[in-house]
N, C-alpha and C positions, 0 to 999 in steps of 0.2 A: 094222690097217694101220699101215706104217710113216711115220713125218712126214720130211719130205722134209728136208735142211735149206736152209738158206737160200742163194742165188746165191752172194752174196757170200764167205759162211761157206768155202766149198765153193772158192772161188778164193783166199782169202785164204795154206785147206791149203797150194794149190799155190804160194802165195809164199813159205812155212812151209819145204816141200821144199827150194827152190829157196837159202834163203838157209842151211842146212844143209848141202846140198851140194856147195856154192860157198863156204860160209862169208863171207856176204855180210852187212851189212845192210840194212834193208828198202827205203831209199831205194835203193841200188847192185842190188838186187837185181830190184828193179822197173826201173830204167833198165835191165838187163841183158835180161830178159824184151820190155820194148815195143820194143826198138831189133833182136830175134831176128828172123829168116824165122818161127818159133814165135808170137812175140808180133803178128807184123803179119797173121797169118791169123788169130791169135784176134782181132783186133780187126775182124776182115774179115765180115761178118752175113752172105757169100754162102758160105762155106767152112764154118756151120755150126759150127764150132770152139770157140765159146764154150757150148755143150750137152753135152761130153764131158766124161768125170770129170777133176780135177784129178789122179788119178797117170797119165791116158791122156795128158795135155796135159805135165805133166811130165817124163812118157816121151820124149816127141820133143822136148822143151827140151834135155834132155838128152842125145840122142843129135846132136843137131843141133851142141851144144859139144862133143861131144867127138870128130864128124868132126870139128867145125875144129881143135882140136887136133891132131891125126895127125900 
């Protein structure tokens, strides 16, 4: 059986991702994230959001910036 890793471990990735390809760092990268429609459903416990993998969550971080970009 495999070991799970850790919540945090596992969101941290997605801060990992995020400050990569944004070329952020971690403070800017985090405010970037909790201020998103992304960041305010993961922080929302009815939307479930906070249980998906970080490159699921990632995914629509990122497609989320780069509709706003257009």
């Amino acid at each position: 059986m495999r070991a799970q890793k850790p919540f945090l471990d596992e969101q941290s990735s997605n801060l990992q991702l995020i400050m990569e390809k944004y070329n952020l760092d971690e403070s800017a990268a985090l405010d970037a994230f909790y201020t998103s429609a992304t960041g305010a459903n993961f922080s929302d416990d009815e939307t479930g959001l906070y249980g998906q993998s970080p490159l699921y969550i990632f995914g629509l971080y990122s497609n989320e910036i780069d509709e706003q970009n257009l």
